[in-house]
ROLO-837580 format. One record per residue (C-alpha): x, y, z; residue in three letters. Coordinates in steps of 0.5 Angstrom, whole numbers, padded with zeros to 4 digits, always signed. Layout:
XYZALA/...
This chain:
+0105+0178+0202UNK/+0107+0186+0201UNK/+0114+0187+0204UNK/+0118+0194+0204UNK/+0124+0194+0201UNK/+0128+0195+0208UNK/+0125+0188+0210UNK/+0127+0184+0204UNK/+0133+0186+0203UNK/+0134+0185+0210UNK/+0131+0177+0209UNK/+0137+0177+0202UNK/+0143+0179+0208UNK/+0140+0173+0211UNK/+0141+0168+0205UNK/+0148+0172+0203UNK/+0151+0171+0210UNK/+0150+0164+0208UNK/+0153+0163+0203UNK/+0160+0168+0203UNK/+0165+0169+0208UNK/+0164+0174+0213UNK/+0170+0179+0211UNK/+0167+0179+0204UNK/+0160+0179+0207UNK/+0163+0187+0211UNK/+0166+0189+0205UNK/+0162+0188+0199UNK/+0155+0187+0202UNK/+0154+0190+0210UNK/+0155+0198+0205UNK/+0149+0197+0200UNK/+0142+0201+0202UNK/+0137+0198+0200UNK/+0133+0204+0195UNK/+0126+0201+0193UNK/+0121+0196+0191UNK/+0116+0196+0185UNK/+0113+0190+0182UNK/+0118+0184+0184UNK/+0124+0190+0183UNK/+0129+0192+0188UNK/+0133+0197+0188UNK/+0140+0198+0192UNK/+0145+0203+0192UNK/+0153+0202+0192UNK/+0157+0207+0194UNK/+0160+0207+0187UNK/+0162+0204+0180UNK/+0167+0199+0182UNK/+0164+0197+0187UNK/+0157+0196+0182UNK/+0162+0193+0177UNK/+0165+0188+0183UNK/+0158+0185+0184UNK/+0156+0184+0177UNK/+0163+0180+0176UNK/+0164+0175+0182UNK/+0156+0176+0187UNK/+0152+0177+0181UNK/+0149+0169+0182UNK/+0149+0170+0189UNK/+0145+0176+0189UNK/+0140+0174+0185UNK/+0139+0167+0189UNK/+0137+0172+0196UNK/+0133+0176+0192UNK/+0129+0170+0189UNK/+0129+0166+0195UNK/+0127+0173+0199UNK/+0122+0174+0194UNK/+0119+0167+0193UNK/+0119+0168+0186UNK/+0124+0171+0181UNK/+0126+0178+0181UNK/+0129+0183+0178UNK/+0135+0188+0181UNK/+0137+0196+0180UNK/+0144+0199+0181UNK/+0143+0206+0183UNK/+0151+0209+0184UNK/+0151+0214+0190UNK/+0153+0220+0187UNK/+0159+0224+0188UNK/+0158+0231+0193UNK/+0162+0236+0189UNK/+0165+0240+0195UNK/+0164+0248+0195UNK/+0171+0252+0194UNK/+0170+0256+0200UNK/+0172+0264+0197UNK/+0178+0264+0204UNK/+0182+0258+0201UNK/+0182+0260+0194UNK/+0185+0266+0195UNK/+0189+0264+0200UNK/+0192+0259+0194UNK/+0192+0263+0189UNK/+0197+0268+0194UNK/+0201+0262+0196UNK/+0202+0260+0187UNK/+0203+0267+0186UNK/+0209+0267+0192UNK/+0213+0261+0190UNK/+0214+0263+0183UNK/+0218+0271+0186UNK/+0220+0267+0190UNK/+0223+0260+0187UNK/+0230+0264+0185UNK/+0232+0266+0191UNK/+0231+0260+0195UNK/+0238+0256+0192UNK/+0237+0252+0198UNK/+0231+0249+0198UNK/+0230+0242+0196UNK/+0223+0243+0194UNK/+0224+0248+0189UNK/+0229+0249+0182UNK/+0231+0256+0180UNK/+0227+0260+0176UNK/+0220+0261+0174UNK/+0214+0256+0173UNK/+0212+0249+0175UNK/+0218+0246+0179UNK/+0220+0239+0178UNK/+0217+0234+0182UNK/+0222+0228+0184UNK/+0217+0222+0184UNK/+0222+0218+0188UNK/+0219+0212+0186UNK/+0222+0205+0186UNK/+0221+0203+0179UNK/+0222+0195+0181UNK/+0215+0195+0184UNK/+0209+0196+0178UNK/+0202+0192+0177UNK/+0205+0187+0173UNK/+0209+0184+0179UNK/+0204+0185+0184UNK/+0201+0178+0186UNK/+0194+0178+0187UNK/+0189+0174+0192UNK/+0183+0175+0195UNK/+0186+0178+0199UNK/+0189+0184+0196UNK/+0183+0185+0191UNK/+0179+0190+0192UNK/+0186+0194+0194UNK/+0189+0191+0187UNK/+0183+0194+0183UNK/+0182+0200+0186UNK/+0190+0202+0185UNK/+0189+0201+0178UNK/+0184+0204+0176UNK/+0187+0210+0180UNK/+0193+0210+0176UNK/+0188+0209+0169UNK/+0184+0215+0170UNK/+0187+0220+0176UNK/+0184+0226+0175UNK/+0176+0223+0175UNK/+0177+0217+0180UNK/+0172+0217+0185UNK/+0177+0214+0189UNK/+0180+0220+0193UNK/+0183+0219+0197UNK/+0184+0212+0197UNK/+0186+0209+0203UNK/+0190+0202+0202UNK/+0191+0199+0211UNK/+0194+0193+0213UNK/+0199+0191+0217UNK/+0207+0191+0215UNK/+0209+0187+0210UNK/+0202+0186+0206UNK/+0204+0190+0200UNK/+0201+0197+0201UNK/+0208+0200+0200UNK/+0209+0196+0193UNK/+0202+0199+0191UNK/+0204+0206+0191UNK/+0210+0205+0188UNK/+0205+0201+0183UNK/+0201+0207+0181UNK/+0206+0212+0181UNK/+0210+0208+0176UNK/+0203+0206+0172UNK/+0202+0214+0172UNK/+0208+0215+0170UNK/+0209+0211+0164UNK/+0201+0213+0161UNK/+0201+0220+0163UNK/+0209+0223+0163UNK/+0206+0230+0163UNK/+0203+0229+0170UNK/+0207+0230+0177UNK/+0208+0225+0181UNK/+0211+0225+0189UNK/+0211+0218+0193UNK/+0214+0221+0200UNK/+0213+0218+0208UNK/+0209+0222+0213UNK/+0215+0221+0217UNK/+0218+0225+0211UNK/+0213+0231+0210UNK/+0214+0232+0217UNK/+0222+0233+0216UNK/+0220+0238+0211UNK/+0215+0241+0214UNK/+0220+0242+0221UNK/+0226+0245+0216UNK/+0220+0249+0212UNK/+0218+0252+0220UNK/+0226+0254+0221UNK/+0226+0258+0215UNK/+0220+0261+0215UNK/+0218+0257+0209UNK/+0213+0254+0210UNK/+0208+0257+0205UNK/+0213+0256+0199UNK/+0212+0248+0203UNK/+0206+0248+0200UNK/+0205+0251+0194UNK/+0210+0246+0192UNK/+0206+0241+0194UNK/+0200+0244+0190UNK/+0204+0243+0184UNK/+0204+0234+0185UNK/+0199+0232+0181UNK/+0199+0224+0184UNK/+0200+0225+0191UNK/+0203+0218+0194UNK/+0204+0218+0202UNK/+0206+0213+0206UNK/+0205+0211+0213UNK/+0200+0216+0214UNK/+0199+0213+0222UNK/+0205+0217+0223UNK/+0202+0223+0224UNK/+0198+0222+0230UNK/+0201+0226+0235UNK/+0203+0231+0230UNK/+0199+0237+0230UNK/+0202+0242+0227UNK/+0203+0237+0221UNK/+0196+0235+0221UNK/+0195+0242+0220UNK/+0199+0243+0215UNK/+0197+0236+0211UNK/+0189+0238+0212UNK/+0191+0244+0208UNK/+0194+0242+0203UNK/+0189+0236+0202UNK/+0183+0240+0201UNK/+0188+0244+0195UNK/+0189+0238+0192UNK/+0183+0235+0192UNK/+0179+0241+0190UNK/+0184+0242+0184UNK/+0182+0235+0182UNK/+0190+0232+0184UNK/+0190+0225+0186UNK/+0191+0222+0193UNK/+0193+0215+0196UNK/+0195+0214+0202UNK/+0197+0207+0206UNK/+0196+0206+0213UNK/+0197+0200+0218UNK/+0190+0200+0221UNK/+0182+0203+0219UNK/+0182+0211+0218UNK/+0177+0210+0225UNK/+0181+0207+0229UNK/+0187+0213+0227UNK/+0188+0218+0233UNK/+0188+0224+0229UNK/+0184+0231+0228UNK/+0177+0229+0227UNK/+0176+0234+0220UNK/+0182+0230+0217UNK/+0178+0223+0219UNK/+0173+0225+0216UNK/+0176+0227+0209UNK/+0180+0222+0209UNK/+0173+0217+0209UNK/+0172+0221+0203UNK/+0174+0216+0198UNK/+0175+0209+0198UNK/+0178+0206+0204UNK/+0181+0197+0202UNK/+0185+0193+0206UNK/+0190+0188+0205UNK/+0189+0182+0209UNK/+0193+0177+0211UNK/+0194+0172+0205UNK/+0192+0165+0204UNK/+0198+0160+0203UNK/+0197+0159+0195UNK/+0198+0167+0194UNK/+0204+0167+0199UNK/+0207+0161+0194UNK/+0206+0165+0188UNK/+0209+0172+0191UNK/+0215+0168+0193UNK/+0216+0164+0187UNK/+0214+0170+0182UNK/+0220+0173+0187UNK/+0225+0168+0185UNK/+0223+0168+0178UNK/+0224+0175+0178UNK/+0231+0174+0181UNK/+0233+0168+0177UNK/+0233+0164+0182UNK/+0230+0157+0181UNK/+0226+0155+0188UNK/+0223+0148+0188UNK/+0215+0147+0191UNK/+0215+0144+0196UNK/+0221+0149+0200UNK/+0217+0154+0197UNK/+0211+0151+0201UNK/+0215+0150+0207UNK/+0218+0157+0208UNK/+0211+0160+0207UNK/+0207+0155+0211UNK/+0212+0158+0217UNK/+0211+0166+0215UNK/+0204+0168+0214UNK/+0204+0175+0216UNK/+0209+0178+0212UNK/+0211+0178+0206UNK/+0217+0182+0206UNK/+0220+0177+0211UNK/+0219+0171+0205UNK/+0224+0176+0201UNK/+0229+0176+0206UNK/+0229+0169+0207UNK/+0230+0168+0200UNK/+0235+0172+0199UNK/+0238+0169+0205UNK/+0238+0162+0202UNK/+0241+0165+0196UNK/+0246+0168+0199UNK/+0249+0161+0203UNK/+0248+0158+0198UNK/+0253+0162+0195UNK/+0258+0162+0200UNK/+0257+0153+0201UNK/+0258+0152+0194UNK/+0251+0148+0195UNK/+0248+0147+0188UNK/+0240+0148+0190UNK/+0235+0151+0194UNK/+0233+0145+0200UNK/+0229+0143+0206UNK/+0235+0144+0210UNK/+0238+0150+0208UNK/+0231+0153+0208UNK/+0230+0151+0216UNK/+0237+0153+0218UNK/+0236+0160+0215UNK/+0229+0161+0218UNK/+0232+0160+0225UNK/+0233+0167+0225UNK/+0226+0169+0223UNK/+0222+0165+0226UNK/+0222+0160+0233UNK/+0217+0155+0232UNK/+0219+0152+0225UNK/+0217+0144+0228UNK/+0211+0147+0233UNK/+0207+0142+0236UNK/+0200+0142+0232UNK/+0194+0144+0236UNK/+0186+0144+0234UNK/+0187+0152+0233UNK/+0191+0151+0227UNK/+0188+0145+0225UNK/+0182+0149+0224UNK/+0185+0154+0221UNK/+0187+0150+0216UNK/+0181+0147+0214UNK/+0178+0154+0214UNK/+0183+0156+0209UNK/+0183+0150+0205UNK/+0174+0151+0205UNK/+0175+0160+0205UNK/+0171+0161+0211UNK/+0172+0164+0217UNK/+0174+0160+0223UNK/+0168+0162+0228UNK/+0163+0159+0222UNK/+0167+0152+0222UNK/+0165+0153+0229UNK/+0158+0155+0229UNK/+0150+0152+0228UNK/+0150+0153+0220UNK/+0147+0147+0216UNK/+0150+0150+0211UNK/+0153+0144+0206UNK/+0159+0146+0205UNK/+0160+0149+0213UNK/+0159+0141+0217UNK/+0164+0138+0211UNK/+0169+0142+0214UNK/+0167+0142+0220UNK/+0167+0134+0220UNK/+0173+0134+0217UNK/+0176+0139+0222UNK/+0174+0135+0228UNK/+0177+0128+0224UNK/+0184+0132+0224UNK/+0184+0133+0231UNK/+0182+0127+0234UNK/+0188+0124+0228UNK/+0194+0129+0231UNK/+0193+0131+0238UNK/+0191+0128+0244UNK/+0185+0131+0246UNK/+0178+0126+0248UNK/+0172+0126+0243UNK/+0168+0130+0250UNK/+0174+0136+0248UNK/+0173+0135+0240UNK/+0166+0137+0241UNK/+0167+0143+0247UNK/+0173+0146+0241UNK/+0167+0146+0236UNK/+0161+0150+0239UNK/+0160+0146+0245UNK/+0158+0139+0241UNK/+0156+0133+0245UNK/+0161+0126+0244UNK/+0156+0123+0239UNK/+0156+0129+0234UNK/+0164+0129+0234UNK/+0163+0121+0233UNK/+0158+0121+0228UNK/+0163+0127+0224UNK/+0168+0121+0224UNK/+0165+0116+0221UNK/+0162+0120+0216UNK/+0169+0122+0214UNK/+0171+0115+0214UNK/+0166+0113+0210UNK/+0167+0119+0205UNK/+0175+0117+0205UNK/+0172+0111+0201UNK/+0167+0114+0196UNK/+0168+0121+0195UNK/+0175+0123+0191UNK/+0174+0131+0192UNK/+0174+0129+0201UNK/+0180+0124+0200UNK/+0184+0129+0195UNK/+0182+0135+0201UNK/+0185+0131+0207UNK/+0191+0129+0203UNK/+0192+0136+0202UNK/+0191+0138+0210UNK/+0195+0132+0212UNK/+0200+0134+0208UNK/+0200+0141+0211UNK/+0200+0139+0218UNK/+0205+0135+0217UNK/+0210+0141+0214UNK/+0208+0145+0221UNK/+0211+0139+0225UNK/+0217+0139+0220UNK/+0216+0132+0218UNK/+0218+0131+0211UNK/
């Protein structure tokens, strides 16, 4: 049967939706278009290299599976890379920043007082204000930071041909986007000392720009601005409600990106849902936009344990576990409470870092360390456990992988709360008693024949138990 290459690829979105998780599924394959299909080829184009090169590492069986299946035989399949529009330089701003360079440097020796600029004539020096302690090399990296992660590096690799520009780093507090700018300034440092590098707060631009306004130096603002190479600025939510700054930054914006200067940004949400000018939108979506979600337990471990390393300090397992079990939505919060418990214990004269310690300092951070175990979280930790999305566990899939889960989740549920087989089922997709029967005999039976089923529950045993503070 002929098919065009829109309804086949539309049949491979099927097969994939079924096999990976649906934050992978919008960030890696909702982007593609399909291009062409000639003889069993299809062709599809990614919006760029790393994105291509993503694929190729970690879906690249994925890929060809949907297509095979889609196909009903085996197929082959073409990378077309969206190519990168070269924006025109239109004659008005050239000339206006030629104006703008040329003003500075007459002006730069009258101008004692201003922060931006030294005495003298030529390049003034850029202050990073980078925090050295924040490199790529004590950024723990999960599936939730990846594609973050990656892109940051290869900004710092080459940032003057990144095709990243902007990158745009958002998620919410604690996440570690913060960390990554530091990270990138301090990598471009070290492999390129000859570039400038300027880490500041949008809070911090709009101070300079109100001080620049009082001194009718606006102008010589941004001309030293045009000087940064690497620009890194934080918090760019900030500017809502901020016209003259948006402005400003537009201006300087397109400056910086016309002459090849880099320029990331963090934010605490997506660039669209950000209530700022529509043409500063938009340049903004130029780039590449990734976001930092919410880590799984296993990566919140590994940062704690990777900051007690860093601090000499020896952080037993399972109190590392238990303190991340508690505190899932911020990173920097587990920093704090390390650093807390390292201080009482100081102060005690308490030889190690215990359960107890860590339950008494928590107290001030969080208010439900013994919560009482509910079917929510009991799927989330399943979901987490099997890397799914909840509402999968709750839905009609067939898929293997999916009801294990599924009748695991509702095997947990019967085992730690209260609730009747009749409202297992309604939790679950509105399922009738014998379903939810059936699922617990079938884990009853894998508990005695399968060891990867008896292993899993073990662990999500122990799990919830660390939720309601048995020990």
């Amino acid at each position: 049967m002929n098919q065009d290459h829109d309804m086949l690829w539309n049949k491979c979105l099927l097969t994939i939706g079924e096999t990976v998780s649906g934050q992978a599924f919008d960030t890696w394959f909702a982007p593609i278009r399909p291009v062409s299909l000639v003889d069993n080829e299809l062709t599809i184009q990614v919006p760029h290299r790393l994105f291509y090169e993503w694929l190729e590492e970690h879906y690249v069986e994925v890929l060809k599976n949907s297509l095979n299946a889609a196909l009903g035989t085996p197929g082959r399949l073409q990378y077309r890379i969206n190519p990168v529009k070269t924006k025109v330089r239109t004659p008005s701003l050239s000339r206006r920043q030629g104006q703008l360079t040329e003003q500075v440097q007459l002006t730069q020796a009258k101008m004692p007082g201003n922060p931006f600029v030294i005495a003298g004539v030529g390049r003034p020096r850029i202050p990073s204000n980078l925090d050295d302690k924040y490199t790529f090399t004590n950024f723990v990296e999960g599936d939730c930071n990846s594609l973050a992660r990656n892109a940051a590096k290869a900004v710092a690799d080459n940032p003057t041909q990144t095709a990243f520009n902007p990158l745009v780093i958002h998620g919410c507090s604690g996440l570690g986007k913060t960390h990554l700018l530091h990270a990138i300034g301090n990598y471009v440092n070290e492999k390129y000392p000859d570039k400038a590098v300027l880490f500041v707060g949008a809070d911090t631009f709009t101070q300079h720009l109100v001080d620049s306004i009082a001194t009718n130096s606006t102008n010589e603002l941004l001309s030293w601005y045009q000087n940064v190479d690497i620009l890194l600025v934080d918090d760019i939510q900030q500017l809502v409600n901020r016209k003259k700054t948006q402005d400003i930054f537009f201006n300087l914006f397109n400056v910086l990106r016309q002459n090849n200067k880099a320029i990331i940004m963090t934010c605490d949400r997506p660039i669209i849902e950000l209530d700022i000018e529509e043409r500063l939108r938009s340049r903004f979506q130029w780039g590449l936009s990734a976001d930092l979600s919410e880590p799984a337990l296993e990566t919140r471990m590994a940062i704690l344990t990777c900051k007690a390393m860093n601090n000499n300090v020896e952080l037993p397992t399972e109190v590392a576990e238990f303190i991340c079990f508690h505190i899932q939505h911020n990173i920097r919060q587990l920093e704090g409470i390390l650093n807390t418990m390292v201080m009482k214990r100081g102060i005690t004269g308490q030889e190690k870092l215990d359960i107890p310690l860590a339950k008494d300092v928590m107290r001030s951070f969080v208010s439900d360390i013994h919560r009482e175990v509910t079917p929510e979280i009991i799927q989330k930790a399943v979901a987490e456990h099997f890397d799914l999305d909840v509402e999968k566990i709750k839905s009609t899939t067939r898929r293997r992988q999916v009801v294990l889960a599924r009748q695991i989740s509702m095997f947990l549920v019967k085992q730690h709360t209260n609730n009747s087989l009749k409202n297992i089922g309604k939790l679950f997709g509105g399922r009738d008693h014998s379903t939810v029967i059936y699922s617990l005999k079938t884990v009853e039976d894998l508990m005695d024949t399968n060891d990867e089923v008896k292993r899993a529950l073990a662990e999500l045993d122990r799990k919830i138990r660390i939720g309601k503070g048995e020990w």
